[in-house]
N, C-alpha and C positions, 0 to 999 in steps of 0.2 A: 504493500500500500504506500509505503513511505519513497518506495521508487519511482511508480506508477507519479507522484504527488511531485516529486523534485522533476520527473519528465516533462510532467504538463507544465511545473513552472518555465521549466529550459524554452519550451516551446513557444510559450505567450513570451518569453524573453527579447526572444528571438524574434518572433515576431513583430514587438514593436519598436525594435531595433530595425527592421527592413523598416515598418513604416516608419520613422523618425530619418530616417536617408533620405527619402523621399524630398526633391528637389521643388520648390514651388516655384513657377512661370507663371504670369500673367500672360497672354499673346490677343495682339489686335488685328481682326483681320474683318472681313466683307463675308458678305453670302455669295460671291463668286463660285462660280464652279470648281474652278480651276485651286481655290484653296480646299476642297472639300475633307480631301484626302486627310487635311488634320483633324478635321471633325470625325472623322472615321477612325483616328488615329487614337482622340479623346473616350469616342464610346466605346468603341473594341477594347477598351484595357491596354493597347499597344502601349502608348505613353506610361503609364502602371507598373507596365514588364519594365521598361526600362530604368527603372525609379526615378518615375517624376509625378510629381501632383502638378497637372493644366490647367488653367483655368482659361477658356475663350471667351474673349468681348470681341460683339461686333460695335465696332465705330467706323463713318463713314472716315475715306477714305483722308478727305481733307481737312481731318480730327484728329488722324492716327499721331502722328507725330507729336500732338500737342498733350499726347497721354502719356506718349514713352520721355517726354520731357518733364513731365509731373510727378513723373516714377508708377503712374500705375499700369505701365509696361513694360517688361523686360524688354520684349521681343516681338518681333511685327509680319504680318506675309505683303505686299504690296510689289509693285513694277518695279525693274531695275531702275527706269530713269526716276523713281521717285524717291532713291536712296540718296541721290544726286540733290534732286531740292531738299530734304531735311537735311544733306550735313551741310550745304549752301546756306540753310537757313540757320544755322550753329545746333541742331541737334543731331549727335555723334551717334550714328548707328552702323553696322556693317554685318553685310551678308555674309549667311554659311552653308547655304545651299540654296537650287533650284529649284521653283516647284514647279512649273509650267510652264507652255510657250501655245500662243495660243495660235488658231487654225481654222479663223474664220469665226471665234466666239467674240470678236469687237466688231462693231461697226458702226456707220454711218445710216442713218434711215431718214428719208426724206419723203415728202409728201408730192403729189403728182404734177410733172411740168417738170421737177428737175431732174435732169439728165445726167447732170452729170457734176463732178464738185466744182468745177469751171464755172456751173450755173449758180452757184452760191455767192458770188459777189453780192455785197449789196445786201442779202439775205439775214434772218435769220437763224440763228443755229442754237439749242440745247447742250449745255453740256455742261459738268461738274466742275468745282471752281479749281481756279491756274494751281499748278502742282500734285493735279489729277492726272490718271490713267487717261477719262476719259477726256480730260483736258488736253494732255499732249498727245494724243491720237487725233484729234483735231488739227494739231498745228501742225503735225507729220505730215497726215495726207494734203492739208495747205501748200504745204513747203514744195512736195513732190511735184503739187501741180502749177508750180510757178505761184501761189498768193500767202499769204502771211494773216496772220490772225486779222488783221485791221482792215482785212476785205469783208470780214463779217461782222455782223451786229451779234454779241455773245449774250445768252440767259442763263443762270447759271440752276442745272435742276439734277438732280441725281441719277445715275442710269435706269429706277425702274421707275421715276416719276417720267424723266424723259421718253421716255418706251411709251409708257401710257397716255403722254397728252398727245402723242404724233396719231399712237392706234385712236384716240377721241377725238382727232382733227382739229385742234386749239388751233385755232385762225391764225394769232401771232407767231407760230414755227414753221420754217418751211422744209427745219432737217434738226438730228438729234441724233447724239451721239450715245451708245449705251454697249451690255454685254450681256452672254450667258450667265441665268437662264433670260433672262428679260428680252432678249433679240429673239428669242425661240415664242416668244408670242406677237413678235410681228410677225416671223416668217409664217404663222400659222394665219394672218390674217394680212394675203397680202393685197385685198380688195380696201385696206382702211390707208398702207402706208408701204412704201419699198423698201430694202436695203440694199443701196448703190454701192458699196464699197466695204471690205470687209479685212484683216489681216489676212488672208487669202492672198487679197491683193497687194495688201502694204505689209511686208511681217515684219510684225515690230512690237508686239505687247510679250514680255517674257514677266513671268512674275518670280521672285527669288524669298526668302525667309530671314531672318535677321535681328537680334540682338546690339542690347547696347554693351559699347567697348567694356564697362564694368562689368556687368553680366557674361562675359567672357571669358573676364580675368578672373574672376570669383569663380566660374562656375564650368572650367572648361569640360569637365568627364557628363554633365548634363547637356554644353552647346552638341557634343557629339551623340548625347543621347537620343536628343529633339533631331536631329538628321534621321539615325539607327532607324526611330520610330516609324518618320515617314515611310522611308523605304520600306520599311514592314508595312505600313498599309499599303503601298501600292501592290507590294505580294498579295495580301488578302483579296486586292479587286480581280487580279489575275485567277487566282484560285478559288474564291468565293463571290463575283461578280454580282450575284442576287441579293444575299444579304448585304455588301457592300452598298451597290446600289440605292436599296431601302435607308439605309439609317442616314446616309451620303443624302439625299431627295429627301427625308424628312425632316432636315433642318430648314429647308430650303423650302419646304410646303408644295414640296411635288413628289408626284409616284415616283416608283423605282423606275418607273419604264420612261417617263420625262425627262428624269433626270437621265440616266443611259442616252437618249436622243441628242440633250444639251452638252455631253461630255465628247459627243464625239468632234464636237467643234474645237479641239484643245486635243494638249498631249501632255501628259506629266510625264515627268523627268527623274527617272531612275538613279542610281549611282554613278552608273558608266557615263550614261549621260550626261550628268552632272560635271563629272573630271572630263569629258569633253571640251562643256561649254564654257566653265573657266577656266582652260587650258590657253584661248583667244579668243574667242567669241564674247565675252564678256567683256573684258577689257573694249575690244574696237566700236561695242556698241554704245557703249558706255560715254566715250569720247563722242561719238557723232551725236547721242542724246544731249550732250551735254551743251553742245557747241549749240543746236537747236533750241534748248533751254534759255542759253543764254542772249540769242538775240534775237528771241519771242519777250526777252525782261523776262521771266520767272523767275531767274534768279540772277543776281547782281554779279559774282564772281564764282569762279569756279571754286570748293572745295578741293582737298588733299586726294585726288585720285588714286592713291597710292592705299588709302586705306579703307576702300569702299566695300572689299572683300576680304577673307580670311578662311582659306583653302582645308584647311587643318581638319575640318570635321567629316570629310566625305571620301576619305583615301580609308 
């Protein structure tokens, strides 16, 4: 009995020993598609296995920054050029992994007559305020086709309100910029609204994950754990696609099957993948974001390019 009695103490010891390791994260990110896989990552126990306690806040996109400067985020998912504006803007953060690149889940949707983004002069356009995804997807496809932000009249409205006042034909817009899933209900309704243009055409929305340089420094065996995890979710979508689906689409207040439809618009980014991408590909696009950043004004001066990433967690 007295063995049986010091076992089960060893045991609850031990136990709350593993739970007291346990790493807390705050992480801010969107109902994007594209970041799903952490939510997947949270309900599955993935995060858990690796000892960490997650906690996810959604805040809009051109919010994030002003949380992880308040401390009530470690750690953030958002576009690469928007690492670029917050350490421009003096708050110090740096990617440690990939999560996505997308494949036609941004675009442009515009209302009938225009043709083409040529036909935007003059116009006006929907989209999320300077230092957004959906803001310099704007000014990309601008740039590309020879005009600059100051050829359009801007409103600034979030990608699922913007979706929604194009699908209700709000007289004042003639185009709006948004993404999955919220593009997947225009394309289902393309008698209300089009979409002319898509990272199909312009690929240029990569979304990446990221911590502040403190939470780095304090925390490096958890920044490699928040890597581990993902990649473990993306195994579970591979190998349990259905239930992934579900829980992935329930945050998000769509089936599993919606949600599957809106993910094919987008690719997550595995490991290999990942030591790909910042092998060079991050770096040169980072520079041509940046330059665009800077003489669209979003931001005044280039930050320290040299410390926008931190490689360490995905080898």
């Amino acid at each position: 009995m007295k063995k049986t009695l010091i076992a089960l103490a060893a045991t609850a010891l031990s136990a709350a020993a593993c739970f007291a390791q346990e790493t807390k994260v705050t992480v801010g990110m969107s109902g994007w598609t594209g970041f799903a896989p952490l939510t997947l990552a949270k309900e599955a126990g993935l995060f858990k296995k690796h000892g960490l306690d997650v906690t996810i806040k959604k805040i809009p996109q051109k919010d994030r920054h002003l949380a992880i400067a308040s401390g009530d985020l470690q750690c953030a998912a958002t576009t690469v050029e928007t690492w670029i504006v917050w350490n421009a803007a003096g708050v110090a953060t740096t990617q440690i992994f990939q999560l996505d690149k997308s494949f036609g889940a941004d675009g442009m949707v515009v209302k009938a007559g225009i043709n083409s983004i040529k036909d935007l002069k003059g116009k006006t356009v929907a989209a999320s305020a300077p230092g957004t995804a959906p803001y310099f997807t704007l000014a990309w496809m601008l740039a590309k086709n020879g005009m600059t932000l100051k050829d359009v009249n801007i409103v600034n409205l979030e990608p699922q309100a913007a979706a929604n006042a194009m699908l209700a034909g709000t007289a004042n817009l003639d185009a709006a910029m948004t993404y999955e899933p919220f593009l997947s209900a225009v394309r289902a309704k393309p008698e209300a609204a089009k979409i002319i243009a898509t990272t199909l055409d312009y690929p240029m929305i990569m979304d990446t994950f990221g911590c502040t340089p403190k939470f780095l420094a304090e925390n490096p065996k958890a920044a490699r754990a928040l890597a581990d995890a993902y990649f473990d979710a993306l195994d579970m979508i591979k190998a349990d696609p259905k239930k992934s689906f579900e829980i992935m689409g329930a945050d998000v207040k769509q089936t599993a099957q919606a949600f599957e439809n809106s993910q094919k618009f987008l690719r997550w980014q595995d490991r290999a993948a990942n030591q790909k991408f910042f092998a060079g590909e991050h770096a040169a696009f980072s520079k041509e974001a940046a330059e665009l950043l800077l003489s669209a004004g979003i931001i005044k001066a280039l930050p320290d390019m040299s410390r926008l990433a931190d490689t360490r967690f995905i080898n």
